[in-house]
C-alpha positions as CSV (number, residue, x, y, z in Angstrom):
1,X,0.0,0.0,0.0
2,X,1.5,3.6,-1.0
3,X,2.2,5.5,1.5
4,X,0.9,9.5,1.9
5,X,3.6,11.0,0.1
6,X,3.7,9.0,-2.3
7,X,0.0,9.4,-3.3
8,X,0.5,13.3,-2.5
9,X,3.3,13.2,-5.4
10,X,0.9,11.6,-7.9
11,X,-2.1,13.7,-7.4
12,X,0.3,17.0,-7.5
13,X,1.5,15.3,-11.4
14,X,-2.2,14.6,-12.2
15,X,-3.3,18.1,-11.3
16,X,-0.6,19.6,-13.6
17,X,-1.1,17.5,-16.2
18,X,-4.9,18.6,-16.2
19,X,-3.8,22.6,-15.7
20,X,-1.6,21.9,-19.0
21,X,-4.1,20.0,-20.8
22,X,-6.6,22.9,-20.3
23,X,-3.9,26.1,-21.2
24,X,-3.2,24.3,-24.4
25,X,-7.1,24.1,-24.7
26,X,-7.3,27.6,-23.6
27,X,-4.0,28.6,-26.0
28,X,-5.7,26.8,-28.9
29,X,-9.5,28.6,-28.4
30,X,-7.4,32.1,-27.9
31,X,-6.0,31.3,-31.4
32,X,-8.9,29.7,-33.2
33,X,-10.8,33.3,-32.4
34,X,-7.5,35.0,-33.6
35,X,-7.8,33.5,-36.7
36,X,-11.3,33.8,-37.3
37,X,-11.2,37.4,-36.7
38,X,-8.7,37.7,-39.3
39,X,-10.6,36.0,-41.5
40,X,-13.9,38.4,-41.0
41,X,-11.6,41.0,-41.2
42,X,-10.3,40.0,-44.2
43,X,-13.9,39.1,-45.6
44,X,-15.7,42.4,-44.4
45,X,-12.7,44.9,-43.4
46,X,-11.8,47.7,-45.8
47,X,-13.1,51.5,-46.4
48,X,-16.8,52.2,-47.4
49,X,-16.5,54.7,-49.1
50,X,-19.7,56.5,-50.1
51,X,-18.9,57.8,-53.9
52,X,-21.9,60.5,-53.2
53,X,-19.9,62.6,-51.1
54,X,-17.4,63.9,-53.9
55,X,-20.2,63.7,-56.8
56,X,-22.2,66.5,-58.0
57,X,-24.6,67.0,-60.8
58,X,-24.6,70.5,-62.3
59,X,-27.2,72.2,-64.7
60,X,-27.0,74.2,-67.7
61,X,-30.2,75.9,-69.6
62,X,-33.8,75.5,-68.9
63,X,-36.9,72.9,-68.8
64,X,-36.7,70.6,-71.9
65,X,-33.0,71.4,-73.3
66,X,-31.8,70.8,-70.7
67,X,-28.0,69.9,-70.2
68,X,-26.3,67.7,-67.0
69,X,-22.8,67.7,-66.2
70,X,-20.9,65.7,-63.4
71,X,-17.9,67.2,-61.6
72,X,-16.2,65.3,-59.0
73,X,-14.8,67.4,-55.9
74,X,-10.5,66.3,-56.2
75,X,-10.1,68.5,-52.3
76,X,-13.0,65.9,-51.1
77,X,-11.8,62.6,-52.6
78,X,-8.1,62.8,-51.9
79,X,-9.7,63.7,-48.2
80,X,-11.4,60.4,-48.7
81,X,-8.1,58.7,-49.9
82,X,-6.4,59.7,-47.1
83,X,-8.5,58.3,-44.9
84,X,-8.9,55.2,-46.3
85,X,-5.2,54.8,-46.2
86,X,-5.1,55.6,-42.8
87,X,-7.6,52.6,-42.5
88,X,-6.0,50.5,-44.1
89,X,-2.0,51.2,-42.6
90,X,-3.6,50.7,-38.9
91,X,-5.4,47.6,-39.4
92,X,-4.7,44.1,-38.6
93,X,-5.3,42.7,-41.9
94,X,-3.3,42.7,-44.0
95,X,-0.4,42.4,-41.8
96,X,2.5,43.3,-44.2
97,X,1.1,46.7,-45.8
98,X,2.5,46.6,-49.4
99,X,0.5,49.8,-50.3
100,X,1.0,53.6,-49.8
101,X,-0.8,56.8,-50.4
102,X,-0.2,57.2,-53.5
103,X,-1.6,53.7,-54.6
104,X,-4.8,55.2,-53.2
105,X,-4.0,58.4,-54.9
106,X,-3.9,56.1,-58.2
107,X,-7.2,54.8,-57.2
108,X,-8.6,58.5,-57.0
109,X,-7.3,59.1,-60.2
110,X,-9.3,56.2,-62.0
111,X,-12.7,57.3,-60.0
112,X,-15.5,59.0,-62.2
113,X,-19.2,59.0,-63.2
114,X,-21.3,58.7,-65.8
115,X,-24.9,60.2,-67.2
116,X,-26.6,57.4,-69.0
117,X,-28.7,60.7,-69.8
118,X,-27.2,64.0,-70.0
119,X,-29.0,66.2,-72.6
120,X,-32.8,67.9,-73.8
121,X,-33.4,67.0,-69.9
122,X,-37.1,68.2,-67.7
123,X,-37.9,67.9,-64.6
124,X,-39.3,64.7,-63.0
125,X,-36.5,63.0,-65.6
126,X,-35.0,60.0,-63.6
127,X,-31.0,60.1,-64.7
128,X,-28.6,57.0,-63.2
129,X,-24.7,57.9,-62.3
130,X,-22.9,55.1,-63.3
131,X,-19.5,54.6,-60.8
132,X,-16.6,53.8,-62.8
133,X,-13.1,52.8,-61.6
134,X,-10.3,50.9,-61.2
135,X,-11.8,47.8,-59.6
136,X,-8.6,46.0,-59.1
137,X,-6.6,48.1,-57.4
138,X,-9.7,48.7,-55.4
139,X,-9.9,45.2,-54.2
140,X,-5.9,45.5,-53.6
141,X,-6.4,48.5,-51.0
142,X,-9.8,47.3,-49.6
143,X,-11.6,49.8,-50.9
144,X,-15.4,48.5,-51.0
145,X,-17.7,51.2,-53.1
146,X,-21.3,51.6,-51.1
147,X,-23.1,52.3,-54.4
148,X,-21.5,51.2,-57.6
149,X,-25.0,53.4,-59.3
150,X,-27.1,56.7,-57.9
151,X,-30.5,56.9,-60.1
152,X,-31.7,60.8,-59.0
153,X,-35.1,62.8,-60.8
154,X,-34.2,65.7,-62.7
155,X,-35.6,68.9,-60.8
156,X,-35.0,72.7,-59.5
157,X,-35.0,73.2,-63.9
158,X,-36.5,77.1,-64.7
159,X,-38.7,77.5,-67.6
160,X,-37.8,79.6,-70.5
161,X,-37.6,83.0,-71.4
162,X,-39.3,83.0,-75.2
163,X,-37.2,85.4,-77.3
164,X,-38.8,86.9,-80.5
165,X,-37.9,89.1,-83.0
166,X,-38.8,92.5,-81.5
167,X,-36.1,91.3,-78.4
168,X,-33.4,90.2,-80.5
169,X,-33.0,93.0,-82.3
170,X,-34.0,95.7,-79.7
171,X,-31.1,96.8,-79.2
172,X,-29.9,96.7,-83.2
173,X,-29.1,100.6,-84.3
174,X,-28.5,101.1,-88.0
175,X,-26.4,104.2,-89.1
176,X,-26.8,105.4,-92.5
177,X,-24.0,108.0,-93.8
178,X,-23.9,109.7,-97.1
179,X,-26.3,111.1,-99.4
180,X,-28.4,108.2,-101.6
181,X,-27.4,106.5,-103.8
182,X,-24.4,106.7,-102.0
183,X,-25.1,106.0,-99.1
184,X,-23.2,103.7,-96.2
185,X,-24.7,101.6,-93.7
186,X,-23.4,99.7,-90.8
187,X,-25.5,98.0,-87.6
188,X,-24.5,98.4,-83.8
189,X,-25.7,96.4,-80.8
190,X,-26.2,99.0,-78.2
191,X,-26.8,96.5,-75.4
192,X,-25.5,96.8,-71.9
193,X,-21.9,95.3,-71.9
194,X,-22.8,91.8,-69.5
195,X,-26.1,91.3,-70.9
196,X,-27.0,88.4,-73.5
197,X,-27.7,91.0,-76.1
198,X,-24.5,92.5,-76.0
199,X,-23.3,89.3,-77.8
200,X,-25.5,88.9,-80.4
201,X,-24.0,90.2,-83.7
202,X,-25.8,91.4,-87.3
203,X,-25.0,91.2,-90.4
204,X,-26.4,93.1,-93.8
205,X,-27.3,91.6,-96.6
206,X,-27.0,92.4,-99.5
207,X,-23.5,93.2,-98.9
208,X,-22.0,96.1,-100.9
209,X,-20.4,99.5,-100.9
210,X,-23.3,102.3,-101.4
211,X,-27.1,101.6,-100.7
212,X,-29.8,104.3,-102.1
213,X,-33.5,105.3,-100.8
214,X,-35.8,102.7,-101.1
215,X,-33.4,99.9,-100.9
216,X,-34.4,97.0,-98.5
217,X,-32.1,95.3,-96.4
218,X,-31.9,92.0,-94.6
219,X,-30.2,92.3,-91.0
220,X,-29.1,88.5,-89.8
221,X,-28.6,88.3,-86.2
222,X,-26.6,85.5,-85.2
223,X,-25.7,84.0,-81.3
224,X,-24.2,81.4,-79.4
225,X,-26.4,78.5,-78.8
226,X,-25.0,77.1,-75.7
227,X,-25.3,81.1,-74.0
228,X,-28.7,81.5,-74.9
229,X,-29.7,78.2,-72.9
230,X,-27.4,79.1,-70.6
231,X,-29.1,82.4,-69.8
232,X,-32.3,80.3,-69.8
233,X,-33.5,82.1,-73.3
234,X,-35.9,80.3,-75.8
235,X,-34.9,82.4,-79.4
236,X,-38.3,81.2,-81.4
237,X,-37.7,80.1,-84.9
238,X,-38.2,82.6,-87.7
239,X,-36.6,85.4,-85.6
240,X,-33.6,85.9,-86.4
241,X,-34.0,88.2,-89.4
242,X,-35.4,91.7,-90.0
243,X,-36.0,93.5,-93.0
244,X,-34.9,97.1,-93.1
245,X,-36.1,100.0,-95.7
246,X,-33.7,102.6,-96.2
247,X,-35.6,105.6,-97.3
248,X,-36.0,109.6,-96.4
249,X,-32.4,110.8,-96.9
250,X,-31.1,113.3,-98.9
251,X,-30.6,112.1,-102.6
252,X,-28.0,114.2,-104.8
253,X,-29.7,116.1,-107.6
254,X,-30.1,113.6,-110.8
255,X,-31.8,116.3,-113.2
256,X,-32.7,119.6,-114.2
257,X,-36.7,118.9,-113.4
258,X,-35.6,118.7,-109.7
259,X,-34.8,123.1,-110.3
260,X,-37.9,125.2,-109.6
261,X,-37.7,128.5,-111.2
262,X,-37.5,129.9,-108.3
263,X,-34.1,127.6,-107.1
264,X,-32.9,128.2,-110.9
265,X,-32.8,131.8,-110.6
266,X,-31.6,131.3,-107.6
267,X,-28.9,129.8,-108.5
268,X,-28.0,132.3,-111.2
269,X,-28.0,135.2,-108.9
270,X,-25.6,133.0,-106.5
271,X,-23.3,133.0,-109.8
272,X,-23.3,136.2,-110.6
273,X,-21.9,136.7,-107.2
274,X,-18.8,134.6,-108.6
275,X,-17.5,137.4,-110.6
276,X,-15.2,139.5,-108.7
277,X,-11.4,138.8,-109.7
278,X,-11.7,139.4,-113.7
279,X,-7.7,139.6,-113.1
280,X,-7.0,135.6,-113.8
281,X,-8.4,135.4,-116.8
282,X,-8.1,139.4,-118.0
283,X,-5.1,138.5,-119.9
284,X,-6.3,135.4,-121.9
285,X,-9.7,136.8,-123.1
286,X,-7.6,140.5,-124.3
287,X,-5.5,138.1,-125.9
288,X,-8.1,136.2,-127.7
289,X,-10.0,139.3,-128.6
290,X,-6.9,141.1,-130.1
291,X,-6.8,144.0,-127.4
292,X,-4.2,145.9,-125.8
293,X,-4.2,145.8,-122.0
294,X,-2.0,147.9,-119.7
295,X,-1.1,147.2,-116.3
296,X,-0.6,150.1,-113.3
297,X,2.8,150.0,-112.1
298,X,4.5,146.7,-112.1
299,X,2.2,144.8,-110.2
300,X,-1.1,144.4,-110.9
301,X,-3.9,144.8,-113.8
302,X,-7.1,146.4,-113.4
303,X,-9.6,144.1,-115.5
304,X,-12.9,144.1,-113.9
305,X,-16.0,142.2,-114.7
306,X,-19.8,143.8,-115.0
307,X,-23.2,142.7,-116.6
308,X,-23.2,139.2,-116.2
309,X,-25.9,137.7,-118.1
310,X,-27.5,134.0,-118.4
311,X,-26.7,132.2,-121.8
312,X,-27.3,128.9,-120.8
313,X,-26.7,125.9,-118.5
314,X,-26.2,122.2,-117.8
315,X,-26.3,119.7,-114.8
316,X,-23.6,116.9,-115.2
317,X,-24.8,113.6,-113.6
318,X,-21.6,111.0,-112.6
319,X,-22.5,108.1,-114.4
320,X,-23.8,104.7,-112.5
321,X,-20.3,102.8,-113.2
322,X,-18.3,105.6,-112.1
323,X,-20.4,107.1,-108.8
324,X,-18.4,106.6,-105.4
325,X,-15.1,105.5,-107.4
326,X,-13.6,108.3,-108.4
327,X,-12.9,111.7,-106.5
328,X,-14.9,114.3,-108.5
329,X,-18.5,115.2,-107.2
330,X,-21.8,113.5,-107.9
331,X,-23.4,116.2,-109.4
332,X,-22.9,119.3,-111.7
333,X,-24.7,122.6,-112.0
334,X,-23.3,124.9,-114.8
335,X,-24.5,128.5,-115.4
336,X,-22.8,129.8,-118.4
337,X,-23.0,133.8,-118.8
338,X,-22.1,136.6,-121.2
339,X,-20.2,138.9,-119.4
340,X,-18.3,142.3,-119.6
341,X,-14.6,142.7,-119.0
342,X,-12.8,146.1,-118.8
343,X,-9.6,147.8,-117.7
344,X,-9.7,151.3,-116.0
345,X,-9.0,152.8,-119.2
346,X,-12.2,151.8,-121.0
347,X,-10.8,149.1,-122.9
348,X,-12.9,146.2,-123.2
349,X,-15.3,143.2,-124.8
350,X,-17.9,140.7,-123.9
351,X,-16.5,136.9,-123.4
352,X,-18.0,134.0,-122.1
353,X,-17.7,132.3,-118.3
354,X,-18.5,129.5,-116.4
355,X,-19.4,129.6,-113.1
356,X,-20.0,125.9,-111.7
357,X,-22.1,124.2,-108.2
358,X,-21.7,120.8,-107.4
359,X,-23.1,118.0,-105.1
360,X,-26.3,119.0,-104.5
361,X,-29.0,117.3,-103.1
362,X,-32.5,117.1,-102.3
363,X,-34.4,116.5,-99.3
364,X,-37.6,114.0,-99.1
365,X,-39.8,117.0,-99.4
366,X,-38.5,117.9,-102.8
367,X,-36.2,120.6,-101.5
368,X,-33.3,121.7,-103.3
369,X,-30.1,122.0,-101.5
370,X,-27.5,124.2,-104.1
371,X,-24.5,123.8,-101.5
372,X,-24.1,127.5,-102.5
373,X,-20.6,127.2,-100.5
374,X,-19.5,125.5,-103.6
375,X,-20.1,128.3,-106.2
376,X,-17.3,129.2,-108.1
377,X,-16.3,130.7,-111.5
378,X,-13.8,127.9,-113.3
379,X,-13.6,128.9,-117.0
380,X,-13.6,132.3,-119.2
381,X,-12.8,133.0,-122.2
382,X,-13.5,135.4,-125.5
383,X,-14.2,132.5,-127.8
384,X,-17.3,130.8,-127.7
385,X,-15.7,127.5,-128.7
386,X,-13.2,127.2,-125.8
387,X,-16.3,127.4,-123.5
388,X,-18.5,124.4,-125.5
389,X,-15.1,122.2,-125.2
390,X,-14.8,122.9,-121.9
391,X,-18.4,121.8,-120.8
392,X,-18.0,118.8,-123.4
393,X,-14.6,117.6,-122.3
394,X,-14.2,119.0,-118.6
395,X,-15.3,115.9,-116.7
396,X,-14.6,113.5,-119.6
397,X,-17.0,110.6,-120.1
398,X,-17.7,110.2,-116.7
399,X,-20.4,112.1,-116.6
400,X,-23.7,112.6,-118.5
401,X,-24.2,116.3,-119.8
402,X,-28.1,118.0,-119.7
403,X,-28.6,120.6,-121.6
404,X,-31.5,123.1,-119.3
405,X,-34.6,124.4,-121.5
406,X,-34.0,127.9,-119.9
407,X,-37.8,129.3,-121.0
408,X,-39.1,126.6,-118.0
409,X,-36.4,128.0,-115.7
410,X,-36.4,131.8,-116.2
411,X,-39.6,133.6,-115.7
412,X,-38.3,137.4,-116.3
């Protein structure tokens, strides 16, 4: 029979043999539960990350054209990059981190949306966001996306503005210059500088050089398409041209029945006024006449002209081919007198002058406008000849000659 010690020395082994027996147990359920939590984590760790809180939808124009764009905040997702980094560098799983911030940054870089409908949108329109990136390197850095598509309804959109003729070309100015038929026109937008108007341009058709009363133009606005929906404006078909009559300027004078009696005479009293230096042509009408002229001193003649009297008179028209191209006036009035010429001594004859008025015009009442500013005397001489060739070869074949019936003209 053992004795007490010995069976003391025995139970003592037993009981540590059981105390091992349950630590390994203990050891092995402390592991198993390690392992299993790194196999949830694993399975179900990683960053959510919620792709609505960098995406926005942005408008452009108005109810029924209109436009959606997506723009993705860059401050806000590489906020969200860091952040999942940070998740992913402090978490048990995986345990060797093979990945930095910039892999995530390269993740970032491959994120975007897209509009599976984006244009000619309304309100109530239901639009989906389709989440597109890089799915492998996602599933690298744990990165689980918590909607991979955001349907939204279309809403907030203003209606239209309707924009007809009468406001497109409100602010369209047309400035005529000239006298018709030569007349210039150009078109200015006088809209406020910022306003929609302000870029809307015009254009003239037909295009050319010199309009002339009664003439009908065509002004073409044009505009950007994309501003006008922008600024919520609905331009209606059919408005964007206007017809323009030009009409009530001055023309120039075209013909002699355009001269009252009463502006003829006029006008041949203005050229009598014309005759006060007989000193320029003194010489060459003595000359032609055969008389001897004397001078006082060394310096100066003393031919002086008195008794002018109407013989006839023309108005020269520039022809069609030639008006506006060349540098000489439109228009021609030409009062041709017989007229006295005399030194201090007596000695004298009769000879022949022109006195000339160009570009006149008349108004839309019928008034005649002699631009009596432009009177002057430009030819004398003693032979009657030398003052036909002048009127028949001054302007050359530029012009077409009239001869005036002085008996309609001259009522004294």
């Amino acid at each position: 029979m053992k004795d007490w010690a010995t069976r003391q020395k025995e139970y003592k082994k037993r009981r540590q043999k059981v105390f091992a027996m349950k630590t390994g147990l203990v050891a092995s359920l402390v592991l198993v539960v390690f392992l299993v939590f790194l196999l949830i984590s694993a399975l179900s760790g990683g960053y959510i990350f919620d792709p609505t809180n960098v995406i926005t939808v942005h408008y452009s124009g108005y109810q029924g054209v209109a436009s959606a764009q997506i723009s993705v905040d860059s401050a806000k997702l590489r906020s969200e990059m860091d952040t999942a980094f940070t998740e992913y560098d402090s978490s048990l799983w995986p345990i060797i981190k093979k990945y930095k911030s910039d892999d995530f940054y390269d993740f970032a870089a491959s994120f975007s949306g897209v509009l599976d409908k984006s244009e000619n949108l309304k309100n109530s329109d239901k639009v989906n966001i389709t989440i597109q990136y890089d799915k492998e390197l996602a599933e690298k850095l744990g990165i689980r996306m918590k909607y991979e598509e955001i349907p939204f309804t279309v809403e907030g959109l203003a209606d239209a503005t309707v924009v007809t003729a009468d406001d497109l070309f409100k602010y369209m100015e047309i400035n005529v210059e000239g006298v018709s038929p030569l007349l210039t026109v150009t078109v200015d937008n006088t809209a406020p500088l910022g306003d929609f108007f302000a870029s809307v341009s015009y254009a003239i058709t037909p295009e050319q050089e010199y309009y002339k009363n009664g003439d009908k133009l065509t002004v073409r606005a044009s505009y950007d398409g994309d501003r006008a929906v922008a600024a919520h404006l609905d331009i209606q078909a059919g408005s964007l041209e206007k017809t323009v009559e030009i009409d009530g300027y001055d023309e120039y004078l075209t013909s002699s029945d355009q001269l009252s009696p009463e502006v003829f005479q006029k006008a041949v009293e203005l050229g009598k006024t014309c005759f006060v230096r007989a000193n320029e042509y003194g010489l060459r009408i003595f000359t032609e006449a055969g008389l001897t002229y004397t001078w006082v001193g060394t310096q100066d003649y003393t031919f002086e002209w008195s008794n002018p009297r109407i013989l006839s008179s023309y108005v020269e028209v520039v022809k069609d081919e030639y008006a506006g191209h060349n540098s000489k006036p439109y228009n021609y009035l030409e009062l041709v007198y017989e007229v006295h010429i005399q030194q201090a001594n007596g000695t004298g004859c009769d000879a022949e002058a022109v006195v000339a008025l160009e570009s006149m015009t008349v108004d839309k009442n019928g008034n005649v406008n002699l631009n009596e500013e432009s009177a002057q005397l430009f030819s004398a001489s003693y032979l009657d000849k030398n003052i036909k060739n002048s009127l028949q070869g001054w302007f050359g074949d530029e012009y077409n000659l009239e001869k005036i019936d002085l008996s309609t003209k001259m009522t004294d």
